[in-house]
KOLDOPA-764976 format. One record per residue (C-alpha): residue number from 1; x, y, z. Coordinates in nm, 4 decimals, padded with zeros to 6 digits, always signed. Last residue first. Layout:
BEGIN
n->NUM xx->X yy->Y zz->Z
...
***
This chain:
BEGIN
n->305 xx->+03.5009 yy->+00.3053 zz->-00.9772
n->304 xx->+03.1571 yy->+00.3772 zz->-01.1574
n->303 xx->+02.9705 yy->+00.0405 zz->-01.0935
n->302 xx->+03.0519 yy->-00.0206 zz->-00.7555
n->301 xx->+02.9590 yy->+00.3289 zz->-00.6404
n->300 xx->+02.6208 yy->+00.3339 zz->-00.8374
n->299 xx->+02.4858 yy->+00.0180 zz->-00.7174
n->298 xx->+02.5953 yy->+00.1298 zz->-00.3513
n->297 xx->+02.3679 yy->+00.4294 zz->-00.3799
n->296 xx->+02.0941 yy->+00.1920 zz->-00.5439
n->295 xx->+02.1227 yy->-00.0441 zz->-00.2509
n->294 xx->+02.0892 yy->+00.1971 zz->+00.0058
n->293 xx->+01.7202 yy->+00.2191 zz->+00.0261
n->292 xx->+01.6017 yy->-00.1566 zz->-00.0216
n->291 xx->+01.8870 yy->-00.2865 zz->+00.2326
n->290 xx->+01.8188 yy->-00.0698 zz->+00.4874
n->289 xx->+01.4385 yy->-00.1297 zz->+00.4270
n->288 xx->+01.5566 yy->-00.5588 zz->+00.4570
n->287 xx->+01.7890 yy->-00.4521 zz->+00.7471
n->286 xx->+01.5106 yy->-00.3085 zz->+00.9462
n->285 xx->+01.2597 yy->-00.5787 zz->+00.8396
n->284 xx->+01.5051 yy->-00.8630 zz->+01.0064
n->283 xx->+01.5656 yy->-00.6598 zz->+01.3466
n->282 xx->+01.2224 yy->-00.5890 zz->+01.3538
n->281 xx->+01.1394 yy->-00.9654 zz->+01.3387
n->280 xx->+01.4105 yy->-01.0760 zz->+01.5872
n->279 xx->+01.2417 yy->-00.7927 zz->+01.8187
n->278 xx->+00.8981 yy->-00.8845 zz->+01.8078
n->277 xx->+01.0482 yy->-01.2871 zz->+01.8089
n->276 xx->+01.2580 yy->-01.1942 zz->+02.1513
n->275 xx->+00.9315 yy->-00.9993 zz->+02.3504
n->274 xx->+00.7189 yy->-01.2837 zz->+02.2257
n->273 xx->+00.3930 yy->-01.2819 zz->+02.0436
n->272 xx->+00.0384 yy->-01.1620 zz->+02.1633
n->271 xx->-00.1268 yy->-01.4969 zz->+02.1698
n->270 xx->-00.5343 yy->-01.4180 zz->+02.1410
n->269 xx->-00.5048 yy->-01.0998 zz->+01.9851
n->268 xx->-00.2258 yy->-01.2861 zz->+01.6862
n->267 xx->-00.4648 yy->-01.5632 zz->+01.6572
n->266 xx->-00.7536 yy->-01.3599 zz->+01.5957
n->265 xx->-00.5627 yy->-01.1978 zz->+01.3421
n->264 xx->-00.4375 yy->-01.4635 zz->+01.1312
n->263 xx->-00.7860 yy->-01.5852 zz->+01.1430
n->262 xx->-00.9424 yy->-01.2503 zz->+01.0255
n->261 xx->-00.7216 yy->-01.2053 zz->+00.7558
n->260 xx->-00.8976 yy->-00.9079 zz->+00.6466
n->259 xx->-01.2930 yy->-00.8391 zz->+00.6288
n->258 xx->-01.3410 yy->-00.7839 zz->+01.0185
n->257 xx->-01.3069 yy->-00.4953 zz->+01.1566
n->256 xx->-01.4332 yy->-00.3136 zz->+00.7912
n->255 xx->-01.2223 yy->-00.1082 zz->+00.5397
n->254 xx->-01.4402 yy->+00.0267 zz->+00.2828
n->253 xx->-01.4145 yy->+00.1064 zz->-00.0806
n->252 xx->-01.2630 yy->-00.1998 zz->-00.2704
n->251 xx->-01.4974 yy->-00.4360 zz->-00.1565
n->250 xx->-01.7968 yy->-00.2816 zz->+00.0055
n->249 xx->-01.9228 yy->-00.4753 zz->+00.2787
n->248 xx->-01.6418 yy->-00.6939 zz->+00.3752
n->247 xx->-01.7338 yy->-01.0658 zz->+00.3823
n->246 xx->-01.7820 yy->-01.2068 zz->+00.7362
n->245 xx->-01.6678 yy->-01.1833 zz->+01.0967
n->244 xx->-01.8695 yy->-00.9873 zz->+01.3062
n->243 xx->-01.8637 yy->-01.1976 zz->+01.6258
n->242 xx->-01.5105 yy->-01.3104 zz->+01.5972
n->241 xx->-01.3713 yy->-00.9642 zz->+01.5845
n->240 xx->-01.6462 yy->-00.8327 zz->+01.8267
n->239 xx->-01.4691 yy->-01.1064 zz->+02.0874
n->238 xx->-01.0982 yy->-01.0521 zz->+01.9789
n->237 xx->-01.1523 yy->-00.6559 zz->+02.0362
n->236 xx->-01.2745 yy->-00.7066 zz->+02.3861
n->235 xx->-01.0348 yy->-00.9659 zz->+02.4890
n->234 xx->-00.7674 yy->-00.7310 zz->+02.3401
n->233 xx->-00.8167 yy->-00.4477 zz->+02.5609
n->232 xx->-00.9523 yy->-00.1468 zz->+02.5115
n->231 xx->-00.7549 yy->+00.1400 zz->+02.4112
n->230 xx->-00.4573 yy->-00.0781 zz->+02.3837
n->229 xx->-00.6581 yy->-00.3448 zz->+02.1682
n->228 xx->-00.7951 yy->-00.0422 zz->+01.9836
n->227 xx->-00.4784 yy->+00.1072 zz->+01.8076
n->226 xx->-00.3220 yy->-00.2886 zz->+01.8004
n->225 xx->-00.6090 yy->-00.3822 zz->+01.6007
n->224 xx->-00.5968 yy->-00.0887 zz->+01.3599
n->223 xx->-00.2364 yy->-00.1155 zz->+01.2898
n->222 xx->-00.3282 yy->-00.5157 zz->+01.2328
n->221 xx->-00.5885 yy->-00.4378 zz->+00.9946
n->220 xx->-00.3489 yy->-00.2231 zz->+00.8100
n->219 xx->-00.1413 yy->-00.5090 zz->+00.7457
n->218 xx->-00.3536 yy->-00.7569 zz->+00.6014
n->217 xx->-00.4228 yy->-00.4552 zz->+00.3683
n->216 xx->-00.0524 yy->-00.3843 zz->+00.2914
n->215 xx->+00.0239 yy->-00.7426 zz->+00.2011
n->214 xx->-00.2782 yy->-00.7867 zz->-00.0274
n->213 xx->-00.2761 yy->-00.4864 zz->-00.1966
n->212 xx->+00.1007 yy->-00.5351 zz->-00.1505
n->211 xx->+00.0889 yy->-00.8629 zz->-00.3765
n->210 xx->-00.1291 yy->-00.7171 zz->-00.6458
n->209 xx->+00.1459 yy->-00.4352 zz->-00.6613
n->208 xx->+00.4925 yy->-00.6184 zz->-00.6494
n->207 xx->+00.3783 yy->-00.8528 zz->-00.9164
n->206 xx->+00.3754 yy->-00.6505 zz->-01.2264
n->205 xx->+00.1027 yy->-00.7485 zz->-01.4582
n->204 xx->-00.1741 yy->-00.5626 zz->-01.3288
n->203 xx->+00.0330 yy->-00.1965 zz->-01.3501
n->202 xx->-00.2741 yy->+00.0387 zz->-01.4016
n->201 xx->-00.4898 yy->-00.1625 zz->-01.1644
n->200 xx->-00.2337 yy->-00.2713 zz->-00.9206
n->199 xx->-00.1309 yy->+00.1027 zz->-00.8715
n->198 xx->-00.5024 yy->+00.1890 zz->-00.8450
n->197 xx->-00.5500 yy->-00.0564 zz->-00.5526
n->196 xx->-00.2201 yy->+00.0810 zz->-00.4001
n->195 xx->-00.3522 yy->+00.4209 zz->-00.4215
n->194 xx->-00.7165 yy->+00.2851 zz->-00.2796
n->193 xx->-00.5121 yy->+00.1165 zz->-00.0230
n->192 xx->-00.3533 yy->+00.4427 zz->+00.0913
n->191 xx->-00.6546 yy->+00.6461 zz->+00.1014
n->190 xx->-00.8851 yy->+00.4164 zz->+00.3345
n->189 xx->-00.5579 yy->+00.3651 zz->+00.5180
n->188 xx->-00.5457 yy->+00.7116 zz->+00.6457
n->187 xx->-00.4142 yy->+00.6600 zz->+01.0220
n->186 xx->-00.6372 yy->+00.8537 zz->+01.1793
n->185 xx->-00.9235 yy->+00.7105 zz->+00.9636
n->184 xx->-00.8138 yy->+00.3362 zz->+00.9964
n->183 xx->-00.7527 yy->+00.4197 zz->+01.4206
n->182 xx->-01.1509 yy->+00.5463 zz->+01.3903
n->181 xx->-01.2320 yy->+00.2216 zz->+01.2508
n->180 xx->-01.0795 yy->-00.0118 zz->+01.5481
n->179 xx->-01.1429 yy->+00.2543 zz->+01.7952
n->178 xx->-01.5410 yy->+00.1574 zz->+01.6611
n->177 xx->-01.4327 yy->-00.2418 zz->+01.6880
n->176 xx->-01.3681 yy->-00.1379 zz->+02.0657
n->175 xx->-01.6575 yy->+00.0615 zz->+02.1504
n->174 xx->-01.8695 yy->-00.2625 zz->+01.9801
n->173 xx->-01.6885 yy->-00.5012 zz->+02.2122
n->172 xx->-01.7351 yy->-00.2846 zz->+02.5256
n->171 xx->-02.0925 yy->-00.2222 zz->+02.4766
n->170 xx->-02.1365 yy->-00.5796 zz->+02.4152
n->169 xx->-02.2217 yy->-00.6787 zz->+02.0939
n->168 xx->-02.4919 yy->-00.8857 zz->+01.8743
n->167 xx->-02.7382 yy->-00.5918 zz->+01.8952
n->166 xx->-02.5464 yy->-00.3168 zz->+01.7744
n->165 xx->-02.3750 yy->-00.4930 zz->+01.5292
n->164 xx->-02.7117 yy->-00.5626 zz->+01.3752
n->163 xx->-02.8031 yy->-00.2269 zz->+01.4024
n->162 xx->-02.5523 yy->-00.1484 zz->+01.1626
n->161 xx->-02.2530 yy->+00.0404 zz->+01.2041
n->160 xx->-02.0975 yy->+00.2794 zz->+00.9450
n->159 xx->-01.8121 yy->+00.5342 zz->+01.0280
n->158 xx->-01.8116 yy->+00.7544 zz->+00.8075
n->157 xx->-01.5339 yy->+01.0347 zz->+00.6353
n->156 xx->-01.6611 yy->+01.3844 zz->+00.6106
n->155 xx->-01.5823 yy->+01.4463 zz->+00.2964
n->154 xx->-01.5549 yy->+01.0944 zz->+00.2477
n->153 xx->-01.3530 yy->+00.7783 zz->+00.3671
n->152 xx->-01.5057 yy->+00.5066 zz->+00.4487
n->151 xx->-01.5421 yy->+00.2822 zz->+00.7396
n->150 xx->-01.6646 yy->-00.0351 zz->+00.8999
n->149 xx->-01.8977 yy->-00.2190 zz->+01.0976
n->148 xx->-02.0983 yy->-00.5072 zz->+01.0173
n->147 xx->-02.3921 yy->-00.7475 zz->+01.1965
n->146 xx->-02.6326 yy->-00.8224 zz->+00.8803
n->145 xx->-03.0084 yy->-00.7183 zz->+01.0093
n->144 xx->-02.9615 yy->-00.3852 zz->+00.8742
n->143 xx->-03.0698 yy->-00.0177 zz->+00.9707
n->142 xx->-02.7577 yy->+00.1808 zz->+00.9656
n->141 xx->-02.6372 yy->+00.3684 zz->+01.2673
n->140 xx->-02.3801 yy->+00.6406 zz->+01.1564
n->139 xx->-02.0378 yy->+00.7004 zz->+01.3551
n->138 xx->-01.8840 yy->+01.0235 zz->+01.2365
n->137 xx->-01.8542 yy->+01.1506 zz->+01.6300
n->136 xx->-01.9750 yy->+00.9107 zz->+01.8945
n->135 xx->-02.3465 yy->+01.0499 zz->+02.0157
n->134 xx->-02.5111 yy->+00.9035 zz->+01.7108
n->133 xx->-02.6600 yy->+01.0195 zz->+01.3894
n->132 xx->-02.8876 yy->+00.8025 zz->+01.2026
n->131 xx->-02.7789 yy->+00.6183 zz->+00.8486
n->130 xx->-02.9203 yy->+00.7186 zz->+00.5361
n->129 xx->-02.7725 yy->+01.0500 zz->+00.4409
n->128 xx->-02.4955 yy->+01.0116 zz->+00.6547
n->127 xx->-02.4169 yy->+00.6383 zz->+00.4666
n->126 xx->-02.5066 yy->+00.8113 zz->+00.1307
n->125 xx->-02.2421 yy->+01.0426 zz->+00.1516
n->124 xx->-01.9865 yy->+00.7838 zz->+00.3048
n->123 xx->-02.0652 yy->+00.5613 zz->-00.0235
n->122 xx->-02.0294 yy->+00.8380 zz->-00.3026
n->121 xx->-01.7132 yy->+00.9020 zz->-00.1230
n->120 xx->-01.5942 yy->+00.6126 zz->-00.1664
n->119 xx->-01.6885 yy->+00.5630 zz->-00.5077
n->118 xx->-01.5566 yy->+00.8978 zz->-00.6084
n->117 xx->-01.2363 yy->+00.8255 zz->-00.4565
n->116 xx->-01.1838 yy->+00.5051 zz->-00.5931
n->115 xx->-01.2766 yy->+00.6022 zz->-00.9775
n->114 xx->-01.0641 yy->+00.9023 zz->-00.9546
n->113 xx->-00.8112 yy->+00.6859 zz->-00.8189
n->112 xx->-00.8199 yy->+00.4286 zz->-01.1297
n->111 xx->-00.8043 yy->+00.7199 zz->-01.3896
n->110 xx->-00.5479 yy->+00.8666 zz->-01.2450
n->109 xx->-00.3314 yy->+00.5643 zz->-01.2355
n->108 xx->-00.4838 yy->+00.4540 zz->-01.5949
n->107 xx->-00.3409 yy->+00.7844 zz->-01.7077
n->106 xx->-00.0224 yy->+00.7491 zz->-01.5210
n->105 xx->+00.0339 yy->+00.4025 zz->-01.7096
n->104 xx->-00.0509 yy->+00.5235 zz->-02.0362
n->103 xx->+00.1299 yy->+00.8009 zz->-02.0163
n->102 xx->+00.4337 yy->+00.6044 zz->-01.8786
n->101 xx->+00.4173 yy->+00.4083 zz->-02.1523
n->100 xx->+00.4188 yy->+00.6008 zz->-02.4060
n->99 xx->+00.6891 yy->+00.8091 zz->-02.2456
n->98 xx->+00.8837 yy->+00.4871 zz->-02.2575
n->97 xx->+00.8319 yy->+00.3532 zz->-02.6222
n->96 xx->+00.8837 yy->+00.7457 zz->-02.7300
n->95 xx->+01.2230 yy->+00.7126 zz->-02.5838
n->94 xx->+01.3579 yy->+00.3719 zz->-02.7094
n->93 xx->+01.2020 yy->+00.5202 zz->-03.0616
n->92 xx->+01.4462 yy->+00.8351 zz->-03.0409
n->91 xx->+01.7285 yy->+00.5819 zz->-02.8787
n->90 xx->+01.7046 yy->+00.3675 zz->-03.1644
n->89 xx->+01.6881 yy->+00.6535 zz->-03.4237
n->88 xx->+01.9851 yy->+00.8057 zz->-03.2358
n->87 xx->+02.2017 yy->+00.4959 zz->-03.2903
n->86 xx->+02.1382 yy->+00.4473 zz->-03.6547
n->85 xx->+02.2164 yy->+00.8142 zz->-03.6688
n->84 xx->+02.5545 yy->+00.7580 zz->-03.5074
n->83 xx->+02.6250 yy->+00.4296 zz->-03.3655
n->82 xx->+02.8118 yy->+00.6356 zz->-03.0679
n->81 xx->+02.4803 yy->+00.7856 zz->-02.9772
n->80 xx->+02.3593 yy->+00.4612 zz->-02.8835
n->79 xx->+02.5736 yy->+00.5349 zz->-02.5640
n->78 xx->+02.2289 yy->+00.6871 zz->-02.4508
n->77 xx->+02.1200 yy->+00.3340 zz->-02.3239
n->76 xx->+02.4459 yy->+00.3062 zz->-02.1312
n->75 xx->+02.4032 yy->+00.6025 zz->-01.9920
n->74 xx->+02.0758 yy->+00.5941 zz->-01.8326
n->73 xx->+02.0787 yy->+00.5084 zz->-01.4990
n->72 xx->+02.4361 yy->+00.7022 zz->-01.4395
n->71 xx->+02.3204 yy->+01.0102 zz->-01.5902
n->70 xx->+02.0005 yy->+01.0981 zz->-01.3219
n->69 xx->+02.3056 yy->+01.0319 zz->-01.0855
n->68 xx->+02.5000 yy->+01.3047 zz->-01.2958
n->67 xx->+02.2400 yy->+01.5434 zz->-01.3284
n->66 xx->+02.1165 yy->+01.5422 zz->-01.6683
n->65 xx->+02.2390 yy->+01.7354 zz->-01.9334
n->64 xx->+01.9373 yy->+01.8796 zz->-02.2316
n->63 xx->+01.9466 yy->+01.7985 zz->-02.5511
n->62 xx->+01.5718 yy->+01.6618 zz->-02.6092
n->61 xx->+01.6976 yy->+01.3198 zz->-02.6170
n->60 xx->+01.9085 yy->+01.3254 zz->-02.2944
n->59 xx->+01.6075 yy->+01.4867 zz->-02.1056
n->58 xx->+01.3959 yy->+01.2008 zz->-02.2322
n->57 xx->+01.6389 yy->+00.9616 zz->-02.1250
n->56 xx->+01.7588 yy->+01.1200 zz->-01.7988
n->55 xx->+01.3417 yy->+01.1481 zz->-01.7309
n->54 xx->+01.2468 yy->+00.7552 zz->-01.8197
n->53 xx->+01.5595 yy->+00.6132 zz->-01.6101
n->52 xx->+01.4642 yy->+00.8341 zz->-01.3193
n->51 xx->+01.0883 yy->+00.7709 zz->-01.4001
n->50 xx->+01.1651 yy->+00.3824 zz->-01.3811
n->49 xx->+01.4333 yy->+00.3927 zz->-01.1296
n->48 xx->+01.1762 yy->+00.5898 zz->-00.8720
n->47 xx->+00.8774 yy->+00.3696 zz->-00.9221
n->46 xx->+01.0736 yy->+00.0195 zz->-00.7987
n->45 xx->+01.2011 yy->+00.3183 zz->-00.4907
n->44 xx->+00.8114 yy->+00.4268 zz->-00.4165
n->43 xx->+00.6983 yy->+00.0253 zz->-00.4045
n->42 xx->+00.9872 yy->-00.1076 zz->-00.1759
n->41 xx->+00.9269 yy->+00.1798 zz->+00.0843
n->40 xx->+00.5592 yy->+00.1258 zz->+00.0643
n->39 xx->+00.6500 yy->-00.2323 zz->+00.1452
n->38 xx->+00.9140 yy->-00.1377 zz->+00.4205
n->37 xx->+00.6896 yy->+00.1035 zz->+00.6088
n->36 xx->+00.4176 yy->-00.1456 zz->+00.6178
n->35 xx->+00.6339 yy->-00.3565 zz->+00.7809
n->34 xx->+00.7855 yy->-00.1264 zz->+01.0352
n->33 xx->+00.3993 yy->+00.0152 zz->+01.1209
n->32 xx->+00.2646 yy->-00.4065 zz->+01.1430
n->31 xx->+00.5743 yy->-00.4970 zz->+01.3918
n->30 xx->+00.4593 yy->-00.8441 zz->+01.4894
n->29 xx->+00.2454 yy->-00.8801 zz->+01.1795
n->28 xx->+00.3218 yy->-01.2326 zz->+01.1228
n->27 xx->+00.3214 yy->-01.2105 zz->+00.7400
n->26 xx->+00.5810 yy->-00.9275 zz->+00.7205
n->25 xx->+00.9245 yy->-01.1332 zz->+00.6491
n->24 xx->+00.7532 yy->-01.3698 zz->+00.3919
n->23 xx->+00.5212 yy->-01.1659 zz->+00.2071
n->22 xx->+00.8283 yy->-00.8976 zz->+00.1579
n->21 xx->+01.0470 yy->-01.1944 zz->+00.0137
n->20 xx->+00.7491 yy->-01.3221 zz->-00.2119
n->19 xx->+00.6975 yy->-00.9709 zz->-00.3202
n->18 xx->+01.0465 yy->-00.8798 zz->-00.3665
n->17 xx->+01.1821 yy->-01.0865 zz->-00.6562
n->16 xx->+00.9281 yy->-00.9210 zz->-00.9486
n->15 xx->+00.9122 yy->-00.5491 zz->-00.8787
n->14 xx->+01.2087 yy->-00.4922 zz->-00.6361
n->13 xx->+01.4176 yy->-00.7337 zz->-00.8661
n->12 xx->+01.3164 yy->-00.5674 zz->-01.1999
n->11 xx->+01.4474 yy->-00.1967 zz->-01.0274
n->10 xx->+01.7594 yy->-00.3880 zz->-00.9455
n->9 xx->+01.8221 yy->-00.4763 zz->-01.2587
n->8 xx->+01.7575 yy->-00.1581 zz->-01.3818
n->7 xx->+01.9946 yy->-00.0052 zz->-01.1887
n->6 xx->+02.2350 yy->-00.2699 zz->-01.2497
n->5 xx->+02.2082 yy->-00.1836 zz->-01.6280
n->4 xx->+02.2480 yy->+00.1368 zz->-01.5532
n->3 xx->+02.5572 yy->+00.1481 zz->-01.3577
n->2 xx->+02.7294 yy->-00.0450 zz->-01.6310
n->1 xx->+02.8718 yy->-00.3861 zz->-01.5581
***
């Protein structure tokens, strides 16, 4: 079978196979970074065969000679050429169908993160406009009797507690869900589920990015967890956890201690897996990114010799 076609094939696998798959190997969080790595991993390769495939055919149209691997995803579309003008009319509207549609998908993608990032930082603005200064650095104290803490990202980012949080925890439980927020701001996962939230919003109907909103977020949380827990401690962490759990505060914007998988979480604090599952489970998402990477170099191999 032509290169292309198993290309493409593969490209429909990644977007409509692997997000049950990638669910299943990354739901315990034992390795949160590895996983994480292997869904955004998953995503940018599922992107890469559609613009490769979109480029080599627009390129091919416009008379140009594409690289040879840029070649081998599209050639057996472009053998329409061999059809003569029949063939070229169904390649020209082949073409226009996909640059349509990746306009329209990369203007809803725009679209979507402008949206995000204005929202959020809309929300951080008002948080240091509202909220009182305190002696930890981008922490704001927010008058509310609802116990919450969480941040946004801004210019500068915030992180918002309110005096409700303040009240219902320890000193070393609330120091601990704040190392919680500042690990989301090191880290950047503010900005990398708003991409992934306006990847499921231009693309709705593709599987792969719903499910790694999901996926990615649960995911985050557990980054953030481990950052404090070995700052300090899990007992401390577990207990403001528990304490503020609840619904987020700003769906979509912030990322809060305790707004994600909160169950799965507290469990995983409370019974820090096994040396021999941590290992088993790295083991299994190393050869699944291995897998997701090589594949199209082996794809093209097979199919040209």
């Amino acid at each position: 079978m032509n290169a292309a076609i198993c290309l493409l094939l593969y490209g429909m696998a990644l977007v409509w196979v692997s997000p049950a798959l990638l669910t299943r190997f990354t739901r315990d969080g034992l390795s949160p970074r590895l996983s994480v790595t292997v869904w955004l991993t998953t995503i940018a390769f599922a992107i890469g065969v559609w613009v490769i495939a979109a480029g080599g055919m627009l390129r091919e149209l416009l008379g140009g000679h594409p690289a040879a691997p840029v070649r081998y995803c599209v050639d057996m579309l472009l053998a329409v050429h061999h059809f003569g003008w029949v063939g070229d009319v169904v390649l020209g509207v082949a073409s226009a169908a996909v640059l349509v549609c990746s306009l329209i998908v990369g203007r809803r993608l725009v679209n979507a993160l402008r949206r995000f990032w204005s929202r959020s930082r809309e929300h951080a603005d008002a948080a240091h406009i509202l909220g009182a200064r305190t002696k930890r650095p981008g922490v704001v104290l927010v008058t509310a009797d609802k116990a919450a803490a969480y941040c946004v990202a801004g210019r500068p980012n915030a992180i918002v507690v309110t005096t409700g949080a303040t009240a219902l925890l320890s000193e070393p439980e609330l120091a601990a869900v704040l190392a919680h927020e500042q690990a989301h701001l090191a880290g950047r996962h503010p900005q990398l589920m708003m991409l992934l939230r306006a990847l499921a919003s231009a693309m709705p109907r593709l599987p792969l990015f719903p499910a790694a909103v999901e996926g990615v977020g649960r995911l985050v949380e557990m980054c953030a967890d481990d950052s404090a827990a070995r700052r300090h401690g899990p007992d401390a962490l577990l207990c403001g956890l528990v304490a503020l759990a609840g619904p987020p505060p700003a769906r979509g914007v912030a990322l809060g201690a305790s707004d994600t998988a909160v169950v799965a979480r507290a469990a995983r604090l409370a019974e820090p897996a096994l040396w021999a599952a941590r290992w088993r489970e790295r083991l299994v998402l190393t050869a699944t990114l291995s897998g997701v990477v090589l594949a199209p170099a082996i794809i093209t191999l097979v199919c040209h010799t």
